[in-house]
C-alpha positions in Angstrom: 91.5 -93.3 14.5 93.0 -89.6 14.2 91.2 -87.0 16.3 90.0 -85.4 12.9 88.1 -88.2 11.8 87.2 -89.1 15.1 85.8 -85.4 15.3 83.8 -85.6 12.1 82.1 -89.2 13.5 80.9 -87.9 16.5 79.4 -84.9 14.2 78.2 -87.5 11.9 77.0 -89.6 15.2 75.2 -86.5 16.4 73.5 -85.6 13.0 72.6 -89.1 12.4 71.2 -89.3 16.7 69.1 -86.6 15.6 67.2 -87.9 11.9 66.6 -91.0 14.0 65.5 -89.6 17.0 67.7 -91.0 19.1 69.1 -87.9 21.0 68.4 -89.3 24.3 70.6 -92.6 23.4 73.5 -90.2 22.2 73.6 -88.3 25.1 73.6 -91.6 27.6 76.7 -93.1 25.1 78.6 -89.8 26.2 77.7 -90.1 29.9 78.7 -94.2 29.9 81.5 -94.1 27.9 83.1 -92.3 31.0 81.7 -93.7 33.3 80.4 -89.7 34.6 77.9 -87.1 34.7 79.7 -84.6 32.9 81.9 -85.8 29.9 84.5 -84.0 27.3 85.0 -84.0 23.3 86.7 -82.8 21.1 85.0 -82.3 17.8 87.5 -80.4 15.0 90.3 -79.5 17.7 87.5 -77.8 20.1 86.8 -78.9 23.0 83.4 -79.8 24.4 82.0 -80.0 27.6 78.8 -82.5 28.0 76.8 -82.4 31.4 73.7 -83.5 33.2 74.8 -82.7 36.4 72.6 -80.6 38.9 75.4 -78.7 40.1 77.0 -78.1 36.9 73.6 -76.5 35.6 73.1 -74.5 38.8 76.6 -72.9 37.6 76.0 -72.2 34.4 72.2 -71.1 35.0 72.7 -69.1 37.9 75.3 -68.6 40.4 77.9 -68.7 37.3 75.8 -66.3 35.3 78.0 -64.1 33.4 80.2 -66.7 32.9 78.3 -68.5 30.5 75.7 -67.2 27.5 74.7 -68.2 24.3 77.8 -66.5 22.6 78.1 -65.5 19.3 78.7 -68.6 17.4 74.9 -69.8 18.8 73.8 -66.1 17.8 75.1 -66.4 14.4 73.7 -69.8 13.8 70.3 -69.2 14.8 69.6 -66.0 13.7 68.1 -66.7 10.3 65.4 -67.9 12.5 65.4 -66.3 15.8 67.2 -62.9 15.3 67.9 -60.9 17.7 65.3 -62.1 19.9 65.6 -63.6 23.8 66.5 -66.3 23.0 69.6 -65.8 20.9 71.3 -62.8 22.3 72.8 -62.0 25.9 74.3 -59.8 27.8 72.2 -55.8 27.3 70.5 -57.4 23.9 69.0 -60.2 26.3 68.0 -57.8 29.0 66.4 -55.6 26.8 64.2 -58.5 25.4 63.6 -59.5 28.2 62.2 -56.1 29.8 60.5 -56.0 27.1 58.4 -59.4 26.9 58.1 -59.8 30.3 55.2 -57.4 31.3 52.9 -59.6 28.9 53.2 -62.1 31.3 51.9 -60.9 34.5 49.3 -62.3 36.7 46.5 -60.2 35.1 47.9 -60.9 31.4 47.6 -64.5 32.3 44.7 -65.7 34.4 42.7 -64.0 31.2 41.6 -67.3 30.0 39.2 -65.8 27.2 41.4 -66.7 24.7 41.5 -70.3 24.9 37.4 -71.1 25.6 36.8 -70.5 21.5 39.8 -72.4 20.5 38.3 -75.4 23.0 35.2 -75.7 21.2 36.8 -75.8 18.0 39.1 -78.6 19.7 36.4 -80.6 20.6 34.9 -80.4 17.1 38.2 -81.8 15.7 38.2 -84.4 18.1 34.9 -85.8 16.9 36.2 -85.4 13.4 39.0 -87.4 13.9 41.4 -85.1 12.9 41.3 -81.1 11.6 38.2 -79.7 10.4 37.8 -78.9 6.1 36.6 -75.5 7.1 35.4 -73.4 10.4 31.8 -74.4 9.2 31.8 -77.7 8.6 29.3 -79.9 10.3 30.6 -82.4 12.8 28.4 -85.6 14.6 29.2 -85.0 18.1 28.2 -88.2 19.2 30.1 -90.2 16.3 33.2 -89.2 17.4 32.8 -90.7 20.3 36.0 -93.2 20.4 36.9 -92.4 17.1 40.7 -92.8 17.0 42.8 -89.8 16.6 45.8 -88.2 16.9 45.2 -85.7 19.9 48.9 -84.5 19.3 48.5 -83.3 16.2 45.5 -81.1 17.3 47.3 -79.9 20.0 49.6 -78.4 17.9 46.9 -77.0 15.9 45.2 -75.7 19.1 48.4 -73.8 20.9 48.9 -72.4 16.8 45.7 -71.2 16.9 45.4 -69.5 20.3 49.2 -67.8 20.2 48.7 -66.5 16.9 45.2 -65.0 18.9 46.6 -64.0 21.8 50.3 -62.8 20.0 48.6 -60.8 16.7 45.1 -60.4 17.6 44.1 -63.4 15.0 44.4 -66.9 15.0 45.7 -68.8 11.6 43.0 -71.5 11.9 44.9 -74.0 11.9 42.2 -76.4 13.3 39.5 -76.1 10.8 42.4 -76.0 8.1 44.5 -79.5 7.1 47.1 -77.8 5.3 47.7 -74.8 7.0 51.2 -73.0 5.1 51.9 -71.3 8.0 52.2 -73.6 10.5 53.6 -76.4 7.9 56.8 -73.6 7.4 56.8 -73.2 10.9 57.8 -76.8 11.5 60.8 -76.9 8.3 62.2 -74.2 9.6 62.4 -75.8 13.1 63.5 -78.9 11.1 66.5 -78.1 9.1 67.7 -75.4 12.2 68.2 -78.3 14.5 70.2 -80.2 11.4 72.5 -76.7 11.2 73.1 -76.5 15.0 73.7 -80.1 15.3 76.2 -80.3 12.3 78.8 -77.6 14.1 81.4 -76.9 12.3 79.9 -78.9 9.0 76.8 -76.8 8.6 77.6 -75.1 5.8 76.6 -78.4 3.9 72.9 -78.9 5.3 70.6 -77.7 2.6 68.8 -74.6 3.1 66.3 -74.1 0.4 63.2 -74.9 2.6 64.7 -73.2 5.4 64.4 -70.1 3.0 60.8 -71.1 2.1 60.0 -71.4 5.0 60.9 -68.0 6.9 59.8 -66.0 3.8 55.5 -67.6 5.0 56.5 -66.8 8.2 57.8 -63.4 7.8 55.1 -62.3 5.3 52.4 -63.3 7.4 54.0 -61.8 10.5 54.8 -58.8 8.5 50.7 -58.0 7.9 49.9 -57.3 11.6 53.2 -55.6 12.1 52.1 -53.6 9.5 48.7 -52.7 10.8 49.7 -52.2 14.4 52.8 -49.4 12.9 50.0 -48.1 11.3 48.9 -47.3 14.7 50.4 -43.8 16.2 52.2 -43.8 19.4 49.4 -42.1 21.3 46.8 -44.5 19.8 48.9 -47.4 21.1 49.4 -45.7 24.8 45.4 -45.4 24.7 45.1 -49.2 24.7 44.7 -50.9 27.3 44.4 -54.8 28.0 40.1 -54.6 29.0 40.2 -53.1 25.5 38.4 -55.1 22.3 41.8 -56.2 20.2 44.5 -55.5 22.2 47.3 -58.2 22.0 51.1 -58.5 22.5 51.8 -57.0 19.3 50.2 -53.8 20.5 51.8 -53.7 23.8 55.5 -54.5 22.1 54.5 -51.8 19.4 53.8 -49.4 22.3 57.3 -49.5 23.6 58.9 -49.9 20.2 58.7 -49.3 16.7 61.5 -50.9 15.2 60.4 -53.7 12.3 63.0 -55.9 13.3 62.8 -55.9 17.2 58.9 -56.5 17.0 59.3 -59.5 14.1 62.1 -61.4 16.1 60.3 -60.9 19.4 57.2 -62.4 17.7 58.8 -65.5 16.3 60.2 -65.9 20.0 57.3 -65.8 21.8 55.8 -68.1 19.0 57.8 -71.1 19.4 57.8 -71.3 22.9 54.0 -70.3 23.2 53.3 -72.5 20.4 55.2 -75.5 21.0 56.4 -76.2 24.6 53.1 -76.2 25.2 51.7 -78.5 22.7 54.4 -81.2 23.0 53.6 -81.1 27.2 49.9 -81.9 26.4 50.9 -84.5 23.9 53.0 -86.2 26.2 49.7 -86.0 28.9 47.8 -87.6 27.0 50.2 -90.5 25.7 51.0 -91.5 29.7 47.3 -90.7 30.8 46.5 -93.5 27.7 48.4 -96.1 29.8 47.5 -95.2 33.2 43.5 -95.0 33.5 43.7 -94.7 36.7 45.4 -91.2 37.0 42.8 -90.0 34.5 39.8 -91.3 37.1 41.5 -89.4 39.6 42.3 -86.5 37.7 38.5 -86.4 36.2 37.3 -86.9 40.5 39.5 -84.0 41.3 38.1 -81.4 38.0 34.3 -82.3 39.0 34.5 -81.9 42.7 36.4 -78.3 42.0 34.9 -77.5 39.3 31.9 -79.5 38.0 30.9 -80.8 34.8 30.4 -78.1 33.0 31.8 -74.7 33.7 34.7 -73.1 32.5 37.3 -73.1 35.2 39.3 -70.2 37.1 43.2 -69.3 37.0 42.3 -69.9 40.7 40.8 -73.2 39.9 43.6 -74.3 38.0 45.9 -73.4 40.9 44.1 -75.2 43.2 44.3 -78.6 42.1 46.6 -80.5 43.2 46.2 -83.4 41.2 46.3 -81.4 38.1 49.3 -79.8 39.3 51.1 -83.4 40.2 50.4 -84.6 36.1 51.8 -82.0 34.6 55.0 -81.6 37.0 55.3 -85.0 36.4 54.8 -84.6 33.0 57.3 -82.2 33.0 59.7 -84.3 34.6 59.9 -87.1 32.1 59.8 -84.8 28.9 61.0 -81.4 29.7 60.2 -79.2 26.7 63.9 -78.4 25.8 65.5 -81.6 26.6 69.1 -80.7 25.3 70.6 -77.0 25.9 74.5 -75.4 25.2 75.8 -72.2 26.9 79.4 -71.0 25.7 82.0 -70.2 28.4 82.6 -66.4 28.1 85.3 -66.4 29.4 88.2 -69.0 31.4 85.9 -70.2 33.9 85.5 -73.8 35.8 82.4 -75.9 36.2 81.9 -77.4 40.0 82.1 -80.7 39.2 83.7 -83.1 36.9 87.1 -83.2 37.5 89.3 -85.4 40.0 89.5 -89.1 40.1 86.0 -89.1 41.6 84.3 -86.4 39.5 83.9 -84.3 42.2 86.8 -81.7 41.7 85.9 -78.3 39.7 86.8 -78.7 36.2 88.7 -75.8 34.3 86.7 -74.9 31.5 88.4 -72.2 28.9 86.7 -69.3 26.9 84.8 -70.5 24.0 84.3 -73.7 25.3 80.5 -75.1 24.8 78.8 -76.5 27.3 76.4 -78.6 26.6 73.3 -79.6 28.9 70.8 -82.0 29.0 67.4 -81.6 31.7 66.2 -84.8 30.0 69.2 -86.7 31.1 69.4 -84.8 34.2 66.0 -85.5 35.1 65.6 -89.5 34.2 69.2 -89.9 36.5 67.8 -92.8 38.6 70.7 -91.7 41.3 68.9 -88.4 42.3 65.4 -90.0 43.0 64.8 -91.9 46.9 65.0 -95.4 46.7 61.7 -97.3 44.9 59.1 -98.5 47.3 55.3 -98.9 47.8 54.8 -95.4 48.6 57.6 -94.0 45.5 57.0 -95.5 42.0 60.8 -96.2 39.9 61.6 -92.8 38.6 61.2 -93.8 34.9 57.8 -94.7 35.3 54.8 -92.0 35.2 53.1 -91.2 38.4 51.7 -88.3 39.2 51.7 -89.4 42.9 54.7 -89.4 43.6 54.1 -85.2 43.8 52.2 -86.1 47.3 55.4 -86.8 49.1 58.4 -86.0 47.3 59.5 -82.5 46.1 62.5 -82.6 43.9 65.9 -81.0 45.3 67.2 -77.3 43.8 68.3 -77.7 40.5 67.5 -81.4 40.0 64.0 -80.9 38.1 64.2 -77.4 36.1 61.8 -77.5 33.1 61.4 -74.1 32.5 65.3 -73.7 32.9 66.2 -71.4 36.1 68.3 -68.4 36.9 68.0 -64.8 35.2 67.1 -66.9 32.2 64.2 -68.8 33.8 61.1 -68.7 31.1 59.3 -66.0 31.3 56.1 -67.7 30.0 56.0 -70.5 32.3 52.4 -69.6 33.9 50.9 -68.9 30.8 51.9 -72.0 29.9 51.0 -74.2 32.6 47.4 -72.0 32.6 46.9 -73.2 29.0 47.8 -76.7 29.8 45.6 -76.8 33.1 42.9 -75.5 31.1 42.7 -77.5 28.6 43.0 -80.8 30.5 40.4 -79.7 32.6 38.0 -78.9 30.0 38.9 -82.1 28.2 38.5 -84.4 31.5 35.1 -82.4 32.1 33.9 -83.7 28.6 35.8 -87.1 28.5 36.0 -90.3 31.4 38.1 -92.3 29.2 41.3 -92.1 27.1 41.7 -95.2 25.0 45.5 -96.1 24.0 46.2 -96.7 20.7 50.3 -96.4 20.7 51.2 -99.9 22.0 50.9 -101.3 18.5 52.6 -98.1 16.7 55.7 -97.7 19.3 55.6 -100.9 21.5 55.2 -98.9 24.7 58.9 -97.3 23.7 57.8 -93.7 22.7 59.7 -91.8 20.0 61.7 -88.9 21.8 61.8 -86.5 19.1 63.8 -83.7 19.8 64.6 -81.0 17.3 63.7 -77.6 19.7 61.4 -79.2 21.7 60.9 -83.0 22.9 58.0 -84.1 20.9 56.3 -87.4 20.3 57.9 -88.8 16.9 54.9 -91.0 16.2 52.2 -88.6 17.3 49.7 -89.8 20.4 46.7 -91.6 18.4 44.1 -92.7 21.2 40.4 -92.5 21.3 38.4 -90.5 23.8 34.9 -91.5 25.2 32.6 -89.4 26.5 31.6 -89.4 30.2 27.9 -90.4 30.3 27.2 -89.2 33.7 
């Protein structure tokens, strides 16, 4: 086949891996057909670099920094959507955004766990529903929805919607006591049909764009109304808030060190994605493995009542406390890391450690302009990289939170949040949320009954356009504790 066509059907491979969620295979097809770790294309005469090698990553993450960033080509697909925001830009653009974001996300910012309680409640009024409320006032029989089916993925992303939009602009879009919610319905095309333009290359130009447009013109205008309000705002009102006071968000403190329209709405849409939905598709995942393994959920619900009892709400040092808790979401983590595929462009002639050689193990020379791509999900289902499996350490591709007990992961070999200068900035405030909320589920419920067997045979559906989501949702039942 001539490298041109063979070019456009990996591209068409890639597009196609994608609409039928089937990244994970795509990336394993690259790895086997040579026989390695880290793997080279060329796709319309430019070459590409494919790894999911722990040393490889640690280059390009960290001890390779300035080597490698998202470039202009990524900056120039993705900024219909992202802008100039962190996660599109490097080099004094990226640090800026990242000074910027990253004091409203200190300890003090995020053991303030006020903002998810009311969110909870409304949560477990869904739950009983079966799915989202028809209104903030509707009435809901607690005690019929007791192992009502539902899909608890769905309500999670209605739930993280909710309290980032609270915690973000001050208020939440309601999202849970809404079914069609516009907002959060153009949140997910635009997340749609930007994965189908980054995944097409050099081909993009061809992937329809109409709802895309749609899609950011919700989001913007409903952004635009509390940018407006906080501008409204005068530079000495905003340095007189403080976080104790009565409706102080991000917004305000982003306001406080700038006013620019353009830095505060890309910032927001940032800080939206990954507050909204890393942190949703992590729960969802919970919940579809805690479904199949009752008992992790009996020891998770032992640990939650002996720390923190039945009832109350728990502490950020509660949360940190608990190991158990801790162990399912690492290991949560570990199966379906939020961003499961990654690229970085080589910024200039560079090498990568690893790769080259007869055995793999000799640098490889890797040109400026070359993309790298990276895959944590690959990386972190490599059965090679895990101790041998035995009574006391369960097969790496099955879930078991005990295996935290008496293994820790080497450097670089389990990186979630990413790692380096680059490492997420929210990644407390998200694992908060999530501790929080499986806590106060596990105080209310003793039982998670699985209802995916007989939608995915036990073979979930990796979908991965930003984040690694469950394509058929989580639909289980949930039964309330009676003691």
């Amino acid at each position: 086949m001539p490298s041109r066509a063979r070019s456009i059907g990996l591209i068409a491979k890639t597009i196609r891996s994608t609409m039928k969620d089937q990244n994970l295979q795509f990336w394993r097809f690259i790895f086997d057909s040579t026989n390695s770790w880290t793997a080279e294309s060329r796709i319309i005469g430019r070459r590409v670099v494919f790894t999911a090698d722990p040393e490889n990553i640690k280059a390009i993450l960290a001890t390779q920094f300035g080597d490698y960033g998202k470039g202009e080509p990524f900056h120039r697909e993705w900024k219909g959507f992202l802008g100039d925001s962190i996660f599109a830009t490097d080099g004094e653009m990226w640090h800026n955004s990242r000074q910027l974001i990253r004091p409203q996300f200190v300890k003090d910012r995020v053991s303030d766990l006020d903002v998810f309680e009311t969110h909870m409640q409304v949560l477990f009024r869904a739950i009983a529903n079966g799915g989202a409320l028809n209104g903030e006032h509707q009435y809901v029989d607690m005690a019929a929805g007791n192992g009502r089916p539902v899909d608890i993925s769905d309500l999670f992303f209605r739930f993280t919607l909710d309290s980032a939009t609270d915690f973000l602009l001050g208020k939440n879009v309601g999202s849970l006591s809404t079914p069609v919610q516009e907002f959060a319905e153009a949140f997910a095309e635009v997340q749609r049909v930007q994965n189908l333009i980054s995944r097409a290359g050099p081909l993009s130009a061809w992937v329809p764009r109409n709802t895309f447009r749609h899609g950011m013109g919700v989001i913007t205008n409903f952004i635009n109304q509390y940018i407006d309000r906080a501008l409204r705002l005068s530079p000495e009102e905003l340095g007189s808030k403080s976080k104790g006071d009565a409706g102080y968000t991000f917004l305000h403190a982003l306001a406080g060190f700038t006013r620019e329209r353009k830095v505060l709405h890309d910032q927001l849409i940032a800080v939206l994605l990954a507050g909204r939905d890393t942190t949703a598709s992590t729960l969802s995942w919970t919940l579809y493995e805690l479904a199949r393994h009752p008992e992790a959920v009996a020891k998770l619900r032992a640990e939650i009542l002996a720390v923190v009892g039945p009832d109350s709400a728990p502490t950020y040092e509660n949360l940190k406390s608990m190991k158990y808790l801790q162990n399912v979401m690492n290991e949560t983590l570990r199966l379906y890391p939020s961003v499961p595929f990654n690229v970085r462009l080589a910024l200039k002639d560079t090498t990568l450690p690893r790769g080259g050689g007869p055995d793999g193990s000799q640098p490889v020379a890797v040109p400026k302009d070359t993309p790298v791509g990276y895959s944590t999900l690959v990386m972190q289902r490599r059965a090679d990289l895990y101790p041998r499996t035995s009574e006391k350490f369960a097969d790496p591709a099955v879930f078991s939170p005990d295996r935290w007990f008496n293994w820790q992961p080497k450097p670089w070999q389990y990186i979630p949040f990413n790692g380096g200068p680059r490492i997420c900035v929210g990644q407390q405030f998200a694992l908060t949320e999530m501790g929080y909320v499986l806590t106060r589920l596990f105080q209310r419920f003793d039982r998670v009954e699985n209802y995916m067997d007989e939608i995915d045979g036990g073979n979930p559906t990796l979908k991965a356009e930003i984040v690694l989501q469950p394509g058929d949702g989580v639909r289980v039942a949930l039964w309330e504790a009676t003691r």
